[in-house]
C-alpha positions as CSV (number, residue, x, y, z in Angstrom):
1,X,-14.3,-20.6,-18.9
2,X,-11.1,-22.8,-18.0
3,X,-9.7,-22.6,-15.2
4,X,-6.4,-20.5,-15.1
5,X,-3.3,-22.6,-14.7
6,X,-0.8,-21.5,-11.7
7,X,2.6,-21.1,-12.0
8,X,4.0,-19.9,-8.7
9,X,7.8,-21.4,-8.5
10,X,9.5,-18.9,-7.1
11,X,6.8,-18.4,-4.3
12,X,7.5,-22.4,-3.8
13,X,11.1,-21.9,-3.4
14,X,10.6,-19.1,-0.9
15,X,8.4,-21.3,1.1
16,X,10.8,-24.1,0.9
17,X,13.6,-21.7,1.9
18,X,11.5,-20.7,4.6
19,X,10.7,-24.0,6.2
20,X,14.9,-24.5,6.0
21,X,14.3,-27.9,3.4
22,X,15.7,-29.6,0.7
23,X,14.3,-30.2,-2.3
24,X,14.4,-34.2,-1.9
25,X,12.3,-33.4,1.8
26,X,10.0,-31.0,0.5
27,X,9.0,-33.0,-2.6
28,X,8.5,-36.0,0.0
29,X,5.9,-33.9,1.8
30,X,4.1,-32.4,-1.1
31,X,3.8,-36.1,-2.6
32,X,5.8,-35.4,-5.4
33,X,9.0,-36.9,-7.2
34,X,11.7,-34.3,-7.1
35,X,12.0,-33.7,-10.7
36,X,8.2,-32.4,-10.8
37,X,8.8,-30.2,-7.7
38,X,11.8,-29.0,-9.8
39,X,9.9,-28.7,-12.8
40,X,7.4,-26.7,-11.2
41,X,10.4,-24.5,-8.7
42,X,11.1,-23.1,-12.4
43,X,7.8,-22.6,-13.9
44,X,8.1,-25.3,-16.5
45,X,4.9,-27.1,-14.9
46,X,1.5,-25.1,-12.8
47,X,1.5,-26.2,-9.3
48,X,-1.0,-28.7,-9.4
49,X,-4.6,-29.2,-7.0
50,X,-2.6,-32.1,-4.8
51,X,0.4,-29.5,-3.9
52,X,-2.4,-27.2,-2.9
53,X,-4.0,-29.2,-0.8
54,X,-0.3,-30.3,0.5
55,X,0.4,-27.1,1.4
56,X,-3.0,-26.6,2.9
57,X,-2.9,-29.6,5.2
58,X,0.9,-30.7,5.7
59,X,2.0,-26.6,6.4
60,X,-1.0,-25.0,7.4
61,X,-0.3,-22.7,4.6
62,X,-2.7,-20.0,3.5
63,X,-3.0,-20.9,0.1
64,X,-3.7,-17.3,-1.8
65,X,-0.2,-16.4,-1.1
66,X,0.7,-18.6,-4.1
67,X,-1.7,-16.4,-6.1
68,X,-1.3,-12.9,-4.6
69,X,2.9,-11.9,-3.6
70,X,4.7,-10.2,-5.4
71,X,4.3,-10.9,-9.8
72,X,1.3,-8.1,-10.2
73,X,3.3,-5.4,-8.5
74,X,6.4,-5.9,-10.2
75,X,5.0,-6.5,-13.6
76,X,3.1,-2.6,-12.8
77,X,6.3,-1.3,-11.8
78,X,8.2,-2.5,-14.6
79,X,6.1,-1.3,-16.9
80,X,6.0,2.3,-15.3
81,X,9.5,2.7,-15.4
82,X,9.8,1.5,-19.3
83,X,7.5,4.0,-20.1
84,X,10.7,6.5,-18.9
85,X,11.2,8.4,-21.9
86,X,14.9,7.6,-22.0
87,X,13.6,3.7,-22.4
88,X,11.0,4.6,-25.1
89,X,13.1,2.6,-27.5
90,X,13.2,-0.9,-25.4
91,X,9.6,-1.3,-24.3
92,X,9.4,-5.3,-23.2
93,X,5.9,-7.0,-24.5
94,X,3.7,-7.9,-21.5
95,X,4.1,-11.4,-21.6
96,X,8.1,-10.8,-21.3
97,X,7.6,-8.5,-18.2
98,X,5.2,-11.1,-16.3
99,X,7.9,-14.3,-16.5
100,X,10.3,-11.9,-15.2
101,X,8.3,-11.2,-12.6
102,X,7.3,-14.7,-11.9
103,X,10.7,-16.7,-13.1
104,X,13.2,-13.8,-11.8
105,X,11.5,-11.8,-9.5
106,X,15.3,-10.8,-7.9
107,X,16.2,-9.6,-11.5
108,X,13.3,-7.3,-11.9
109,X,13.3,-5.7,-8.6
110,X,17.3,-5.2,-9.4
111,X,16.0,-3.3,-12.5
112,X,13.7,-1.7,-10.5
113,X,16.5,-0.4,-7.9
114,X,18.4,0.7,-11.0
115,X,15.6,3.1,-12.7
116,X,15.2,4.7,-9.2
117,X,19.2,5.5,-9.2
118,X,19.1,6.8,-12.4
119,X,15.6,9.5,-11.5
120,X,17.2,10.5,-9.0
121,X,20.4,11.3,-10.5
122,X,18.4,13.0,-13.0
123,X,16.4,15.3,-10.6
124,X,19.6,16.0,-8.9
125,X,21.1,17.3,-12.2
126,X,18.3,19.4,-12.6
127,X,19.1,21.0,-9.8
128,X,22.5,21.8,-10.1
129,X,22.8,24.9,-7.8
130,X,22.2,22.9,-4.8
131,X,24.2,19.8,-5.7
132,X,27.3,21.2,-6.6
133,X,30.1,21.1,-4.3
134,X,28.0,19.2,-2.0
135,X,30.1,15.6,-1.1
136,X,26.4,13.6,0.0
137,X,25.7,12.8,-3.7
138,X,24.3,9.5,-4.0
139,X,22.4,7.4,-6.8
140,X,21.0,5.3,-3.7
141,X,17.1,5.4,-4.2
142,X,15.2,8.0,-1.9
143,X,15.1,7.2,1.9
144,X,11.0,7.9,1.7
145,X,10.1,5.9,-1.5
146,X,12.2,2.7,-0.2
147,X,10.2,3.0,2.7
148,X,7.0,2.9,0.8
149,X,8.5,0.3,-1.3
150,X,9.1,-2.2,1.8
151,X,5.6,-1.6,3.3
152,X,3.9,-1.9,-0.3
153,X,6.2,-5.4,-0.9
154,X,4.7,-6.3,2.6
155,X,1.0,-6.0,1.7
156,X,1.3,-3.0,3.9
157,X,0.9,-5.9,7.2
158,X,3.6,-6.5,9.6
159,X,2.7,-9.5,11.7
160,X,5.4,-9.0,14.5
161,X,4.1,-5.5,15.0
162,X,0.3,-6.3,14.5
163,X,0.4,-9.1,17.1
164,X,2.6,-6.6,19.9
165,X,-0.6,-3.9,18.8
166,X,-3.1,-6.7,20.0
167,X,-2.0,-7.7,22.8
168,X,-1.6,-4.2,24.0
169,X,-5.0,-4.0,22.9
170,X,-5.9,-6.8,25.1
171,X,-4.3,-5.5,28.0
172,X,-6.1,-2.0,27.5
173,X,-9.4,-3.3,28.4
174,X,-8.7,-3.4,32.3
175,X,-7.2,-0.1,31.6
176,X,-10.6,1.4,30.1
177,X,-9.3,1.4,26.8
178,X,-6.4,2.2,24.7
179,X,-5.8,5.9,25.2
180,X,-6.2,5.1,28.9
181,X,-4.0,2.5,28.8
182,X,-0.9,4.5,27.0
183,X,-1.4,6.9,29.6
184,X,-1.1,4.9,32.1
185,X,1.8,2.4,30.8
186,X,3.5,6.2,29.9
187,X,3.2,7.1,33.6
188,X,4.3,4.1,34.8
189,X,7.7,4.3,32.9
190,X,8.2,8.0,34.4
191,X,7.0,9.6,32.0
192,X,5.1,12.9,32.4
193,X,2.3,13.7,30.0
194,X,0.6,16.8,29.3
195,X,-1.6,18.3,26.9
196,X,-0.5,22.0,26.3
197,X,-0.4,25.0,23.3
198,X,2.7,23.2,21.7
199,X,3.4,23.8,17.9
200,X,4.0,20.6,17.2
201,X,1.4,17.6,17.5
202,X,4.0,15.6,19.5
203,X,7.3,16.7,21.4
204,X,9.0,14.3,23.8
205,X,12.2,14.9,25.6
206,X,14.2,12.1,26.5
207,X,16.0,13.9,29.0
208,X,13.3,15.3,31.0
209,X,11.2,12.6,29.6
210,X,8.5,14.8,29.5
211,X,5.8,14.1,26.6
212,X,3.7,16.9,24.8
213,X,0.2,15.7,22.9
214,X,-0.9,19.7,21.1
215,X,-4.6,20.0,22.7
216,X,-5.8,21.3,19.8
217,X,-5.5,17.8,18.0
218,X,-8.8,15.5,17.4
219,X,-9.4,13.2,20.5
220,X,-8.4,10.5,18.3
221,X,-5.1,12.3,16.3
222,X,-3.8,12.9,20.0
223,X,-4.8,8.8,21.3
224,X,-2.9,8.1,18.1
225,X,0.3,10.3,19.0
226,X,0.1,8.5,22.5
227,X,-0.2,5.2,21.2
228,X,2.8,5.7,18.6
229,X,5.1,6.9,21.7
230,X,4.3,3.9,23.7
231,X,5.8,1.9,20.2
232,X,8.6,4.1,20.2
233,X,9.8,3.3,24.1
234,X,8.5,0.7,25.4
235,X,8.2,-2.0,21.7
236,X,11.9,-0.5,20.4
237,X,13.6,-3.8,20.6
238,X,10.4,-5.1,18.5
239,X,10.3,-2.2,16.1
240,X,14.5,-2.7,15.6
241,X,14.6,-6.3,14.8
242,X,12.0,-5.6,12.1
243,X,14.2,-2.8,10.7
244,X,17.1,-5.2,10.5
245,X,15.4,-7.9,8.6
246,X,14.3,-5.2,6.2
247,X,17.8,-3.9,5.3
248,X,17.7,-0.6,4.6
249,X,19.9,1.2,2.7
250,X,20.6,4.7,4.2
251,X,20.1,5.4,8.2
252,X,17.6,7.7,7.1
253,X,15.5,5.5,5.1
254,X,15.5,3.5,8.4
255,X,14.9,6.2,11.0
256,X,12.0,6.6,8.5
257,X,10.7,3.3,8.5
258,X,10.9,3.3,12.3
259,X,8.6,6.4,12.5
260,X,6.2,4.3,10.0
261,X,6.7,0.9,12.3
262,X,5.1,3.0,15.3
263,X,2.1,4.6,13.3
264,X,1.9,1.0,12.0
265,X,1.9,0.2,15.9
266,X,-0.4,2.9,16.6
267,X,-3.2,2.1,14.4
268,X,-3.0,-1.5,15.1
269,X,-3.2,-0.9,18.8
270,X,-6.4,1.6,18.3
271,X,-8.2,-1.0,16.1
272,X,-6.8,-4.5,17.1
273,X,-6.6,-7.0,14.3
274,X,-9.3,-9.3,14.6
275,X,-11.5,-7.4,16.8
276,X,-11.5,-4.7,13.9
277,X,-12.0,-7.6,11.1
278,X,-15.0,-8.6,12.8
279,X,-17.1,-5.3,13.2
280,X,-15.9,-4.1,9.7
281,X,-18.0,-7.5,8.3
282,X,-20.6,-6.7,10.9
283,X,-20.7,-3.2,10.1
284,X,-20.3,-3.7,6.4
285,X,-17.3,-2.2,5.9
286,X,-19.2,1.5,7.3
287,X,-16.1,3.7,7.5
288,X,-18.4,6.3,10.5
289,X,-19.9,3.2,12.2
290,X,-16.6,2.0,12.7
291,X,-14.4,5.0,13.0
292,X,-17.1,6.5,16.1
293,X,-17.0,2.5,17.5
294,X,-12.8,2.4,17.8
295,X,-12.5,6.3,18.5
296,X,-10.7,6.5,15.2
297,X,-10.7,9.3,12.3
298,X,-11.9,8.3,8.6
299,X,-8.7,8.2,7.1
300,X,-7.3,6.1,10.1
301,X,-10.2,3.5,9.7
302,X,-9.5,3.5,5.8
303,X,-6.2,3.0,6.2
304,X,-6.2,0.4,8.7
305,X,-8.9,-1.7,6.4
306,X,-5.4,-1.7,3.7
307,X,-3.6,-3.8,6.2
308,X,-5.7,-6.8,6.8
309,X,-3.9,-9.3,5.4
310,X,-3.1,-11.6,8.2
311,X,-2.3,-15.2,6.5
312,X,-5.2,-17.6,7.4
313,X,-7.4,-14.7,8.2
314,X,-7.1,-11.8,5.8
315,X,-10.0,-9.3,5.1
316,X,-10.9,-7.8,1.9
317,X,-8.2,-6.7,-0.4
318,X,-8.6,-2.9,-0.5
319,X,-6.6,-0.3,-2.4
320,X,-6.0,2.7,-0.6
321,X,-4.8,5.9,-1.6
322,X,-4.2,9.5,-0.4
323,X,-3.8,12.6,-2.7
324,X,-3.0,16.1,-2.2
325,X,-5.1,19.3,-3.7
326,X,-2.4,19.2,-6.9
327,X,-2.9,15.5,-7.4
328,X,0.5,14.0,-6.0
329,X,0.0,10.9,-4.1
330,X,0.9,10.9,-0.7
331,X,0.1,7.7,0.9
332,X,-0.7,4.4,-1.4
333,X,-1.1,1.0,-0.9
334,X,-2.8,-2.0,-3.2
335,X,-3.4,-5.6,-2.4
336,X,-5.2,-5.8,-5.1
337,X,-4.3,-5.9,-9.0
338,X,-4.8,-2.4,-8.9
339,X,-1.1,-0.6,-8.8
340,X,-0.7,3.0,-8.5
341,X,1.6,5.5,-10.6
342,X,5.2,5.1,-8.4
343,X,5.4,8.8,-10.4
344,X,3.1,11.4,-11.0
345,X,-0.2,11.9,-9.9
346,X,-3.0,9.4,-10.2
347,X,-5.6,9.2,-13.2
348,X,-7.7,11.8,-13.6
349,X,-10.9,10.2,-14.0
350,X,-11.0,8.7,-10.9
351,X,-13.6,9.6,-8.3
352,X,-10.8,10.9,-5.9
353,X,-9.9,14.2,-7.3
354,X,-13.4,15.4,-7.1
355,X,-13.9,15.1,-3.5
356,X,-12.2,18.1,-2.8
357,X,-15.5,19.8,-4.8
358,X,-17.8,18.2,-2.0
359,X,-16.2,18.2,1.5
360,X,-17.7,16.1,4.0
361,X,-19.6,13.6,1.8
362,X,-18.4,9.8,-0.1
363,X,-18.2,9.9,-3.4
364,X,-18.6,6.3,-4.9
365,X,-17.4,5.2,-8.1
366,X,-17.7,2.0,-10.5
367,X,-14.7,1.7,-12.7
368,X,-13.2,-0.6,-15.2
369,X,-9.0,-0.4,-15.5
370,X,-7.6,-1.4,-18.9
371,X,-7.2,-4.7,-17.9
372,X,-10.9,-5.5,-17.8
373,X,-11.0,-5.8,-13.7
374,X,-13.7,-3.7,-12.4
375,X,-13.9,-2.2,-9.0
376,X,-15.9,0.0,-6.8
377,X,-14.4,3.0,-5.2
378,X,-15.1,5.7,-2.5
379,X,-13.1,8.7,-1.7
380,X,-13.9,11.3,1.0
381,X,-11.8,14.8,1.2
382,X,-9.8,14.9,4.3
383,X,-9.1,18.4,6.5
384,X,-6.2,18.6,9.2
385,X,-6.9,21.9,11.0
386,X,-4.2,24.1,12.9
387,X,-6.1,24.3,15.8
388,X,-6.2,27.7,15.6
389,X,-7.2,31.0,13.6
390,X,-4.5,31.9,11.4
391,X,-2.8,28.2,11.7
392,X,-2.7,26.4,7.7
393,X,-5.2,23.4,7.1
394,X,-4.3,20.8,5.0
395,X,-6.4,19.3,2.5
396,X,-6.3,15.9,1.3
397,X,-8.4,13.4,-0.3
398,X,-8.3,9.8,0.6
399,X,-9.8,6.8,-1.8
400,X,-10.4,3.0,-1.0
401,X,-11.8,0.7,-2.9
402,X,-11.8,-3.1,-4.1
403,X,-12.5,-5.8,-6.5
404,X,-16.3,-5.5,-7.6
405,X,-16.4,-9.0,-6.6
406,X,-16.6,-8.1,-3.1
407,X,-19.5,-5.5,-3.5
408,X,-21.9,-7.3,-1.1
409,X,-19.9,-6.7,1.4
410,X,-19.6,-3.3,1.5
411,X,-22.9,-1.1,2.5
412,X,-21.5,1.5,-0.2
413,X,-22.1,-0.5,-3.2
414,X,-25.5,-0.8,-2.2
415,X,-28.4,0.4,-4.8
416,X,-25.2,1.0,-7.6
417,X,-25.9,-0.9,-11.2
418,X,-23.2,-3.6,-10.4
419,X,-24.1,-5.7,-13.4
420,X,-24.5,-2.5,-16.0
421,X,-21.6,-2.2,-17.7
422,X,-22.0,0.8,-18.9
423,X,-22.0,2.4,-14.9
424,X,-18.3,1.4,-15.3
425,X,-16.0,4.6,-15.6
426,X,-12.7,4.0,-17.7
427,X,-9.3,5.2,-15.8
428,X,-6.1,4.4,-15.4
429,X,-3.1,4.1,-14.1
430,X,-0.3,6.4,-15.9
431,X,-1.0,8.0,-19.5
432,X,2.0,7.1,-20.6
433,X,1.5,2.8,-20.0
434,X,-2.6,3.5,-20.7
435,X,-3.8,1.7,-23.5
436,X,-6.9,3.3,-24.0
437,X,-7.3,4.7,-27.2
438,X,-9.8,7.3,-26.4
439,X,-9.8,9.1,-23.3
440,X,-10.3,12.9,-23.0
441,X,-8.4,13.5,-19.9
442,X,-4.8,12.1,-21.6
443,X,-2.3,14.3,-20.9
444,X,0.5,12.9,-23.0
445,X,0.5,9.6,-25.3
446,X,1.2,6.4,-24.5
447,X,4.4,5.1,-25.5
448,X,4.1,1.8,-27.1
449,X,1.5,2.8,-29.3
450,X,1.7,4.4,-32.5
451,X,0.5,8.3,-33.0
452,X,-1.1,9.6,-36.6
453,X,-1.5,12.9,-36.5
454,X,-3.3,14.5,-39.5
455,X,-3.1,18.8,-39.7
456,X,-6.5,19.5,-41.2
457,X,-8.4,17.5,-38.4
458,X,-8.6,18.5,-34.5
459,X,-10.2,16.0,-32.2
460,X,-10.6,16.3,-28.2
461,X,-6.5,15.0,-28.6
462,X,-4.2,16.7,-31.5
463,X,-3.3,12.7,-32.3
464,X,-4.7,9.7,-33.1
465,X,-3.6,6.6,-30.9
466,X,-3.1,3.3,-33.4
């Protein structure tokens, strides 16, 4: 099979910007004249093996960003939101969709802004008894999905904040650990801590500075809370300079983002970066060995296996995913080719919505997506008791999973037909940009394709996809 060319110019010209050089000087340390570097800025030429290894050697560059960024979400994005029914008309062929990712990648995240306006000016008309009169209308995006949006468009790793977490980490082992640690550091700053019948999981007044942890949280939900408090107070100046580079639109898509900067924080803290990266390959990627070894829950470990994506030391890509009884994502997150629904719910086929049936136990999965790239998946339910009798539980289900080329380095793809292709489930990602002709669980048709439907015949579908 050849090998695929790369075209990766406007990753080049962020690097260049980056490293605050010309052209002219950049080409001069690639090796290049400075009408190839040009050439290949624009995409009119693959970056060749020799800028590779340029990059490699004269920057120190890990060389899988010029291959991974931004191009697959976009292009998945894009495609989403021309399947909007009020765009049915000007679907954009593939290849179209993937040079304006790679050529013009400011272009289609400017489209992408622009669809988000327009939802949610829709779903604010929809609900005209509670916008009318009110002066607050916007067509800005949501404050919670542009937060998602900068931690997805960040591989979901923030290496300022990752690096402050480690150190801490460091630091905690004199301490006796972490949760000993934020106690202590908490203390120190005149803080009183206390574990008491509170409501709420964590309540901190800043003018008695006086900190609540509920004691009916998990040992490792309240380390967590403890941990993320520390972030907030004593890493602030940390957590606001990475709020300023991300430019936030709203002060409450911010105040947002710094909530998700200290569970970031948090996480990190409770499974530092590369001593986590090590006993996940030791352990195989084991999810219980590691969660009992860091004091962590399931979800936290699953999560936290998401954001290794340190440049010159990243783990495996993982998706991860979290979904709620009725099927709406919650939590999502992809560094690999695998992009989720931005709306809706997530296919139907896939192993996640059947954990709920069987609490407590991993479900794995083999699946194919359209695209031909075949993964393994495991998904889990997830409970969060009350704490009490009486008090609501919520029930999600979380899913992570990767490329099916990394299967021998997981312990859960052990014993599974890997090389039968028939193990390999069909899903999806949204009905409406799934090209599968034949799928049971469709709920409505795909829109570039086109529908027979014939009155004297019923299949599983009333239509026939062409």
């Amino acid at each position: 099979m050849p090998t695929q060319k790369l075209y990766a110019g406007a990753k080049l010209r962020e690097i260049r910007t980056r490293l605050t050089l010309t052209q002219k000087d950049f080409a001069q340390k690639l090796g290049v004249s400075l009408p190839y570097l040009n050439q290949m800025e624009n995409n009119n030429r693959p970056v060749s093996t020799t800028v590779v290894l340029a990059l490699a050697q004269e920057f120190g560059l890990d060389v899988t960003e010029l291959s991974t960024g931004d191009s697959e979400r976009l292009v998945s994005d894009m495609r989403e939101a021309l399947a909007d029914p009020v765009l049915a008309e000007t679907s954009a062929p593939l290849a179209d969709l993937r040079l304006a990712a790679s050529n013009a990648p400011a272009l289609a995240r400017a489209f992408l802004e622009l669809h988000r306006a327009y939802r949610q000016t829709h779903e604010r008309l929809a609900s005209l008894d509670e916008a009318l009169g009110r002066q607050d209308v916007q067509t800005q995006s949501s404050p919670w999905d542009e937060v998602r949006d900068f931690f997805h468009y960040c591989d979901n790793y923030i290496d300022a904040v990752d690096h402050a977490a480690e150190r801490f980490a460091q630091q905690a082992i004199e301490h006796g650990g972490v949760r000993a640690a934020a106690l202590a550091s908490l203390r120190e700053a005149g803080i009183a801590v206390s574990f008491t019948d509170v409501d709420h999981l964590r309540a901190y007044d800043a003018d008695t500075q006086r900190l609540q942890i509920s004691r009916y949280a998990q040992p490792e939900t309240q380390t967590f809370q403890l941990l993320l408090q520390v972030a907030l107070l004593q890493n602030g100046q940390l957590l606001e300079a990475t709020l300023d580079f991300a430019r936030f639109q709203s002060d409450a898509a911010r105040a947002i983002a710094k909530i998700g900067l200290a569970n970031y924080f948090a996480g990190a803290a409770l499974m530092p970066y590369s001593t986590f990266l090590d006993a996940a390959r030791d352990t195989r990627h084991d999810l219980e060995l590691l969660a009992n070894r860091f004091g962590a829950s399931i979800e936290q470990v699953a999560h936290r296996l998401s954001t290794l994506q340190r440049p010159g030391n990243k783990g495996i890509p993982f998706f991860f995913v979290r979904v709620d009884q009725a099927g709406t994502i919650t939590k999502r997150h992809s560094a690999t080719r695998l992009q989720f629904a931005r709306f809706g719910g997530a296919c139907p086929l896939w192993n996640v919505h059947r954990a709920f049936e069987t609490p407590g136990h991993f479900l794995r999965q083999l699946a194919e997506t359209p695209d031909g790239v075949r993964y393994i998946s495991l998904a889990r339910d997830v409970s969060k008791s009350g704490g009490h009798f009486g008090a609501p539980v919520r029930r999600y289900a979380i899913a992570l999973g990767c490329e099916i080329r990394h299967a021998d380095a997981l312990v859960y793809a052990d014993h599974m037909e890997l090389d039968n292709p028939r193990a390999f489930e069909p899903i999806g990602i949204s009905c409406r940009i799934c090209e599968r002709t034949h799928c049971h669980q469709r709920s409505v048709p795909p829109l570039e394709r086109r529908l027979t439907i014939d009155e004297n015949r019923r299949d599983v579908l009333p239509y026939d996809v062409g």
